[in-house]
C-alpha positions as CSV (number, residue, x, y, z in Angstrom):
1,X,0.0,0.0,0.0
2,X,3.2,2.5,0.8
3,X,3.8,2.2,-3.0
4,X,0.4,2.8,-3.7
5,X,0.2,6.0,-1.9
6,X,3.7,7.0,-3.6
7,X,2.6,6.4,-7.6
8,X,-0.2,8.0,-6.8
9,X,0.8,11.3,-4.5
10,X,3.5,11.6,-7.2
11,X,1.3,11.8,-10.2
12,X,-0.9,14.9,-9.2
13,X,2.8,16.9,-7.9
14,X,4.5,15.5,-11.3
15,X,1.8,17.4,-13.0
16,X,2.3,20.7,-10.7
17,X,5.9,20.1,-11.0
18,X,5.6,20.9,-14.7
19,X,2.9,23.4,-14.7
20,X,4.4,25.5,-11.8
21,X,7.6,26.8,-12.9
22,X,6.1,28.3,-16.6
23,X,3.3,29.9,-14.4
24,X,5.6,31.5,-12.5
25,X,8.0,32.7,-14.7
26,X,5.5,33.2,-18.1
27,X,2.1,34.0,-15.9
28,X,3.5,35.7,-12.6
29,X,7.2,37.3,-14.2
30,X,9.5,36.0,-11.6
31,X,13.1,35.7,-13.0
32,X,14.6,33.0,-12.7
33,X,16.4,33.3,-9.7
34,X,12.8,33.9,-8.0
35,X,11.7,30.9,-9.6
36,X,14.6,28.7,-7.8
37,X,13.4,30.4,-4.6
38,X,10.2,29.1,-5.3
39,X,11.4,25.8,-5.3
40,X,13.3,26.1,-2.6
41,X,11.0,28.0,-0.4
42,X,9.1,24.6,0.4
43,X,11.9,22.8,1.4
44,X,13.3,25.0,3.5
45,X,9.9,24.9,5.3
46,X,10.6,21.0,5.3
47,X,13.7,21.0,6.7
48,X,12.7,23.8,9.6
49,X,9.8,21.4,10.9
50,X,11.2,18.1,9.6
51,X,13.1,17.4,13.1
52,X,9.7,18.5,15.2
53,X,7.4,16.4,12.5
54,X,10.0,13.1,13.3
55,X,9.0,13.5,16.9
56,X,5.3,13.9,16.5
57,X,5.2,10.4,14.0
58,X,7.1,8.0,16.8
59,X,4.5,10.1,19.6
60,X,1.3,10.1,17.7
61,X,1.7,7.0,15.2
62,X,3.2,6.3,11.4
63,X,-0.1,6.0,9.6
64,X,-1.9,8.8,11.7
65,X,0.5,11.1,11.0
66,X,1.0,10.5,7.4
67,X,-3.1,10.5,6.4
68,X,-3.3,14.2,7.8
69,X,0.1,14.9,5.5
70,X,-1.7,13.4,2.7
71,X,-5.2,15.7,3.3
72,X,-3.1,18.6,4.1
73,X,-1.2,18.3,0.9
74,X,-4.1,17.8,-1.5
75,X,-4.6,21.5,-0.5
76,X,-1.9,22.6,-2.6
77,X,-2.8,21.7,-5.6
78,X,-6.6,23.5,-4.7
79,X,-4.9,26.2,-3.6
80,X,-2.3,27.0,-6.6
81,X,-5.8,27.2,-9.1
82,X,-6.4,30.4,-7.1
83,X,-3.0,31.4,-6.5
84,X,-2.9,35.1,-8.2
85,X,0.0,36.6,-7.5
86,X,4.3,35.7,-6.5
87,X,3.0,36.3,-3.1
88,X,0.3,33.7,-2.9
89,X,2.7,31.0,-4.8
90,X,5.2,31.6,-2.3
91,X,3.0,31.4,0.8
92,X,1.5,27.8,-0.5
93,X,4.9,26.5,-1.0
94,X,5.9,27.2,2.2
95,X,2.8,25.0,3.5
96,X,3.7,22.6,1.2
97,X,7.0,22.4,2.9
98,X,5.3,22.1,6.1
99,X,3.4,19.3,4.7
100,X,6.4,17.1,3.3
101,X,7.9,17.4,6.8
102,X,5.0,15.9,8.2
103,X,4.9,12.8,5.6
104,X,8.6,11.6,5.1
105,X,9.5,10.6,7.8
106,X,6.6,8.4,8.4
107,X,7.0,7.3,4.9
108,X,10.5,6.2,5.1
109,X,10.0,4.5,8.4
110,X,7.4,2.5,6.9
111,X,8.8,1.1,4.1
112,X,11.9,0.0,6.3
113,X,9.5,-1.3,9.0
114,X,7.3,-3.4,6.1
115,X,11.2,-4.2,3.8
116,X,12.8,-7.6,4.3
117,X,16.1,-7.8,6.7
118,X,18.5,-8.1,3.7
119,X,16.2,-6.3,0.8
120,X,15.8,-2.8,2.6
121,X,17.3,-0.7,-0.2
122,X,15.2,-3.4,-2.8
123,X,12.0,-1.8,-1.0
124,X,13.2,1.5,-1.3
125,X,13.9,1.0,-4.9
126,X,10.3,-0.4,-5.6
127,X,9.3,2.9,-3.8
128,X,10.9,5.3,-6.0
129,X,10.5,3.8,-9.1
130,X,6.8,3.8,-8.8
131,X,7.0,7.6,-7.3
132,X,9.7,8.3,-10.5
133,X,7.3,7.0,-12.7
134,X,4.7,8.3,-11.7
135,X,6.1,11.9,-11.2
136,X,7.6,11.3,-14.6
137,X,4.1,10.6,-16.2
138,X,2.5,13.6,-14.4
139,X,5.0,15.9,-16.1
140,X,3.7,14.4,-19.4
141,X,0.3,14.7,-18.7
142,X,1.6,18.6,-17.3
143,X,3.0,19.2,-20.8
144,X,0.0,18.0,-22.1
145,X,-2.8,19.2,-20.2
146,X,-1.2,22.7,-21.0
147,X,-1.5,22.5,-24.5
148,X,-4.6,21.2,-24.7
149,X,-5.8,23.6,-22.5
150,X,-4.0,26.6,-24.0
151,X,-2.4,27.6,-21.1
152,X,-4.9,27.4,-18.6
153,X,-2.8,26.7,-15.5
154,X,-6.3,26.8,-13.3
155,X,-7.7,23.9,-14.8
156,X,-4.2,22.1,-14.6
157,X,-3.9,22.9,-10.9
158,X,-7.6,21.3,-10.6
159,X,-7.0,18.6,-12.3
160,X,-3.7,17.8,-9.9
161,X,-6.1,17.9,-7.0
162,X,-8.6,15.6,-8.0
163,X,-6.1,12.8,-8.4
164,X,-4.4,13.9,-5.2
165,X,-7.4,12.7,-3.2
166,X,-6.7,8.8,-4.3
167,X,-3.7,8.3,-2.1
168,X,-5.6,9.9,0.8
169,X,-8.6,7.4,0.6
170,X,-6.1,4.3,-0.7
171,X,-3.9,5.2,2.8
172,X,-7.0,6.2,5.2
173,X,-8.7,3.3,4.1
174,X,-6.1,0.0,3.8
175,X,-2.6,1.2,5.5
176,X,-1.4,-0.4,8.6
177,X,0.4,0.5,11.3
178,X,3.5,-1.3,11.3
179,X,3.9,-4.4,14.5
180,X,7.1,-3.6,15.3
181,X,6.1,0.0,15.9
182,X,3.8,-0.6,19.4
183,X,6.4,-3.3,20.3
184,X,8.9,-0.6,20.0
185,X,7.1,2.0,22.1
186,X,6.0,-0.9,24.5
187,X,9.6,-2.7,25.2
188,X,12.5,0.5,24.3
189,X,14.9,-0.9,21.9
190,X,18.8,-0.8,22.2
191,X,20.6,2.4,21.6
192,X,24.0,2.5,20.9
193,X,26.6,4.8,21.7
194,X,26.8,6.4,18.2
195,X,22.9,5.8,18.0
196,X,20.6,9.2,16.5
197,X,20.3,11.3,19.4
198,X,23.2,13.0,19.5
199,X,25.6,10.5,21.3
200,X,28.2,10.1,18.9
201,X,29.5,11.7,15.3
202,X,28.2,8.7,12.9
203,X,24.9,10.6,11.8
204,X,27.0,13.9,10.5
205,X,29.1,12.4,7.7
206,X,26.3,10.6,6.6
207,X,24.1,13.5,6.9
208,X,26.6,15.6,4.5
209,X,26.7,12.9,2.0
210,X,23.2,13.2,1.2
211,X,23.6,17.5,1.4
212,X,26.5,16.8,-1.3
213,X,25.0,14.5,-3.6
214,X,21.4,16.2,-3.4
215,X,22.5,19.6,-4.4
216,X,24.0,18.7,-7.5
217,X,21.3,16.5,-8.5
218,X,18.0,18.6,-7.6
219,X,20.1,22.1,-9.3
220,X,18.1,21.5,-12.7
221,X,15.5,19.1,-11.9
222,X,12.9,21.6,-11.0
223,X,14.3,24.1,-13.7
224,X,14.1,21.4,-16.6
225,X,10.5,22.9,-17.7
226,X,12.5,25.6,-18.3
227,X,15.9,24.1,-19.7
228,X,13.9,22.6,-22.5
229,X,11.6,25.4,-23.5
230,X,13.6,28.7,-23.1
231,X,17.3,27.0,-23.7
232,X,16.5,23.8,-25.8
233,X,13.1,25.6,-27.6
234,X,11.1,22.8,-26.8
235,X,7.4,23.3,-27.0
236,X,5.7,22.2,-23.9
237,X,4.1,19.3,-25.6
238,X,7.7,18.0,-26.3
239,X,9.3,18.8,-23.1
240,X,6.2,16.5,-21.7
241,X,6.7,13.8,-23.9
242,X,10.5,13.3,-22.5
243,X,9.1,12.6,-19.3
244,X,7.1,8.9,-20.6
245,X,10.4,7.9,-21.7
246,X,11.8,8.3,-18.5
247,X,9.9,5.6,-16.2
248,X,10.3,2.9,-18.7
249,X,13.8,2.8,-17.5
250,X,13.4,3.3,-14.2
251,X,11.5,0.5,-13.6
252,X,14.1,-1.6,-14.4
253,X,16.9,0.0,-13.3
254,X,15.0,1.2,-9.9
255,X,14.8,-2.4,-8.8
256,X,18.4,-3.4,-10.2
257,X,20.3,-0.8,-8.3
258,X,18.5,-1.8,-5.0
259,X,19.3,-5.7,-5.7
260,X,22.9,-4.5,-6.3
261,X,22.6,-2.1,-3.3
262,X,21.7,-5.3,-0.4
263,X,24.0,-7.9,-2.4
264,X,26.8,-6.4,-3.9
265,X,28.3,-3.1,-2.9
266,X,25.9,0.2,-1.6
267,X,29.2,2.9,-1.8
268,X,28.8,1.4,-6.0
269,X,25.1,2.1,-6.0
270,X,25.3,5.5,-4.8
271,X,28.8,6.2,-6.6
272,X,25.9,6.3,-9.8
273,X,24.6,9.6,-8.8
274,X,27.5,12.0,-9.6
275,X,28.4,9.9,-13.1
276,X,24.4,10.1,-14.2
277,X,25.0,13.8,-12.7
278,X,27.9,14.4,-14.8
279,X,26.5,13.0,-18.4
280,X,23.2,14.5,-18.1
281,X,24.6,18.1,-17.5
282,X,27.0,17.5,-20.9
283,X,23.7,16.2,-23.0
284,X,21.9,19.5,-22.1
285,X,24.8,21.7,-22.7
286,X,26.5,20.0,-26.2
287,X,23.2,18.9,-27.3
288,X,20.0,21.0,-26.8
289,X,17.6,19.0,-29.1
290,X,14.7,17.1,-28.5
291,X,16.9,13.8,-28.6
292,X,19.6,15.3,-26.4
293,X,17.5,16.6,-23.7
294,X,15.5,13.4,-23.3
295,X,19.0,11.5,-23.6
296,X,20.4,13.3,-20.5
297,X,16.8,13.7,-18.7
298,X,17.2,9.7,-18.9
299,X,20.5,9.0,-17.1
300,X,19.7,11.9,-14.9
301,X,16.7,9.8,-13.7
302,X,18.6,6.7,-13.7
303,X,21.1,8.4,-11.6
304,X,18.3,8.9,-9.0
305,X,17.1,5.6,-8.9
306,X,20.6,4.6,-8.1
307,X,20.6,6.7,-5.3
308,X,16.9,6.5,-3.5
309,X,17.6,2.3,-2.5
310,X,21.6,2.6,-1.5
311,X,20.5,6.4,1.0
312,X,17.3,4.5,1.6
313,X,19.1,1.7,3.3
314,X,21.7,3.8,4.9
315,X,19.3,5.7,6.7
316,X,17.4,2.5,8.1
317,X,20.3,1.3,9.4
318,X,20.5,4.2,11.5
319,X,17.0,4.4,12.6
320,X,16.9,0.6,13.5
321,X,19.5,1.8,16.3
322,X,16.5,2.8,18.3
323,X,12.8,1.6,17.6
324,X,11.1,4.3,19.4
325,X,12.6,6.9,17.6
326,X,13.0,5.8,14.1
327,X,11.1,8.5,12.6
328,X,13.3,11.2,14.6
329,X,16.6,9.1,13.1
330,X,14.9,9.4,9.5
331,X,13.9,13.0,10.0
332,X,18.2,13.9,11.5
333,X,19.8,12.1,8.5
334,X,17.2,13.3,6.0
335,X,17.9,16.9,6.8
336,X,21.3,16.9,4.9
337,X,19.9,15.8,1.8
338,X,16.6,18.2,2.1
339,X,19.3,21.1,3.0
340,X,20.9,20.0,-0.6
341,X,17.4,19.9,-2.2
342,X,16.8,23.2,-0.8
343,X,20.1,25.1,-1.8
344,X,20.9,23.3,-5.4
345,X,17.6,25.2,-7.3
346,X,18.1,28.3,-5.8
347,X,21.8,27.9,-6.8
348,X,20.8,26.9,-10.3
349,X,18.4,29.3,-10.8
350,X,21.1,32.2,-9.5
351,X,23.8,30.5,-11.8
352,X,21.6,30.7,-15.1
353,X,20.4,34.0,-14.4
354,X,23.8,35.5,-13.7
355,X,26.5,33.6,-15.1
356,X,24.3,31.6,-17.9
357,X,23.3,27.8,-18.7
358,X,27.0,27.1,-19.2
359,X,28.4,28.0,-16.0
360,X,25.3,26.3,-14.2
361,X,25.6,22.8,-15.4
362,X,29.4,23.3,-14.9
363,X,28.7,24.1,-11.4
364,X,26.6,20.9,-11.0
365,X,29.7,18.8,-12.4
366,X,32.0,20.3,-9.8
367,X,29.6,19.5,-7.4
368,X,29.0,16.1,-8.7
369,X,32.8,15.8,-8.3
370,X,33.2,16.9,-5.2
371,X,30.3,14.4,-3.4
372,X,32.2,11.3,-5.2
373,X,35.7,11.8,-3.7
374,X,33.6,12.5,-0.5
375,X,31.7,9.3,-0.9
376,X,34.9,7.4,-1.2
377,X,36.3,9.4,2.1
378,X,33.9,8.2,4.2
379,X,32.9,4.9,2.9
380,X,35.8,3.2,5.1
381,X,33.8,4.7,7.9
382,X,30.3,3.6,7.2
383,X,29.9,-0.2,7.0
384,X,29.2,-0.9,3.6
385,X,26.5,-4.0,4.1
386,X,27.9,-6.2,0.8
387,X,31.4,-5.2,0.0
């Protein structure tokens, strides 16, 4: 049911996803350095409440917690086909930020809690393929919807909220609270000395791996709307249909990495990231066509479903150090990689706006660069479950 409620919270956002950067750059006029704010501006509201939303899932329960997320959510969509100004955009991304705080780390404690001792980044795979896929074919239908409805981002917006209601009723209606949970809160669990609350330096290195890896990737992948129609000259009915080719790869390769992740080496899995990083940013540079784009929007997917199952893992590990507060642990280590979510569109968006497309997707490279060598730095540190 956890994937369920991921294909299906991912489709509606996949369309706003789309729809929401060309409304507020073509509709609204921000530049594009306000636009990467945008993006940002929610998960910077994530990562402020995400350690206080941890607490309140191991307190109040998993699948309590995340069906108010889910309602709470579904607003944002509702409220974007009203939204008539920067200042009314802004405002519902911060909530939607407040929102995503309150669902991950439910969601990630869930899967772990419901994942096989020795196929934990396997059920994280399965997780993000179906929300990849998903989010890919709701920027399709984004594209789509837009030019069928010349334009008219209202109706789009509507339309996003309407399928945003399924994963409420499919989670309110047939999730389960995990066993292990109420054992958990009954018994205590071990801690250990370098456990998630503070006791000793493992979390941090960790925590910085996800910050580095996260910036580079999530730099473009909110701007892409924009990458393909203002840089490549895409029409928006082309730029869509790069996103169905997507998720026919990930599907396959989603699951692969996270068998290769529990049974051959995780510090391979997530070395994928800064490679699919690094080839991606070249095909939108050297070649801004229809082909190129989708040829580098490819890998660049790829190179997140290489990642999701190996960090997926990682942080389960963690969490399993204390039952009680698994959601807490998730929420700790998570907030490196939302801080890199946060910062890398509001860099790209500065970088393209000041310095040009060049120098952005250079940037991202660097970056890329910078979180393998780190990777490999700390890999001797963190055990490394199959190599």
């Amino acid at each position: 049911m956890i994937w369920a409620e991921g294909f299906l919270s991912r489709l509606s956002f996949g369309i706003i996803s789309f729809a929401l950067p060309i409304f507020a750059y073509k509709r609204l006029g921000l530049s594009l350095t306000q636009t990467g704010l945008l993006f940002s501006l929610n998960l910077i509201a994530e990562q402020l409440f995400k350690p206080l939303m941890g607490w309140v899932a191991d307190r109040v329960g998993l699948k309590r917690t995340l069906t108010v997320a889910i309602a709470l959510r579904s607003l944002v969509a509702l409220l974007l086909a009203f939204a008539a100004s920067p200042l009314h955009v802004y405002a519902i991304r911060f909530f939607h930020g407040f929102t995503e705080s309150l669902r991950d780390p439910s969601v990630n404690v869930l899967i772990a809690a419901n994942a096989k001792k020795k196929s934990v980044a396997s059920a994280f795979a399965w997780y993000t393929s179906a929300k990849m896929s998903a989010g890919s074919i709701g920027k399709a239908l984004g594209g789509f919807l837009l030019a069928l409805t010349a334009n008219n981002y209202s109706v789009v917006f509507l339309i996003a909220f309407a399928l945003s209601l399924a994963p409420l009723m499919a989670v309110a209606r047939y999730l389960k609270e995990p066993e292990d949970q109420a054992d958990a809160d009954e018994n205590g669990s071990h801690v250990s000395d370098e456990g998630p609350n503070g006791k000793g330096p493992a979390l941090f290195p960790v925590a910085v791996l996800g910050f580095l890896i996260a910036s580079a990737a999530l730099m473009i992948s909110n701007l892409f709307p924009l990458l393909a129609t203002e840089y490549a000259k895409l029409s928006t009915a082309q730029a869509g249909l790069i996103f169905i080719i997507a998720p026919l790869l990930t599907i396959v390769s989603g699951p692969a990495f996270g068998w290769l992740s529990d049974n051959v080496s995780r510090k391979l899995v997530l070395m994928v990231r800064g490679a699919a990083n690094t080839f991606s940013s070249a095909m939108f540079f050297f070649f801004p066509t229809f082909a190129g784009m989708a040829a580098g929007s490819v890998v660049d997917a790829m190179g997140k479903a290489a990642f999701r199952p190996a960090w997926g893992a990682l942080m389960a590990q963690f969490s399993n150090l204390d039952r009680r507060r698994r959601a807490r642990t998730m929420s700790y280590l998570s907030l490196g990689e939302g801080l890199g979510e946060t910062l890398g569109p509001l860099l790209g968006g500065f970088l393209w706006s000041v310095k040009g497309v060049g120098v952005m997707l250079g940037v991202r490279v660097a970056l890329a660069a910078v979180a393998e060598i780190y990777a490999l730095m700390i890999a001797r540190s963190v055990k490394d479950g199959a190599s």
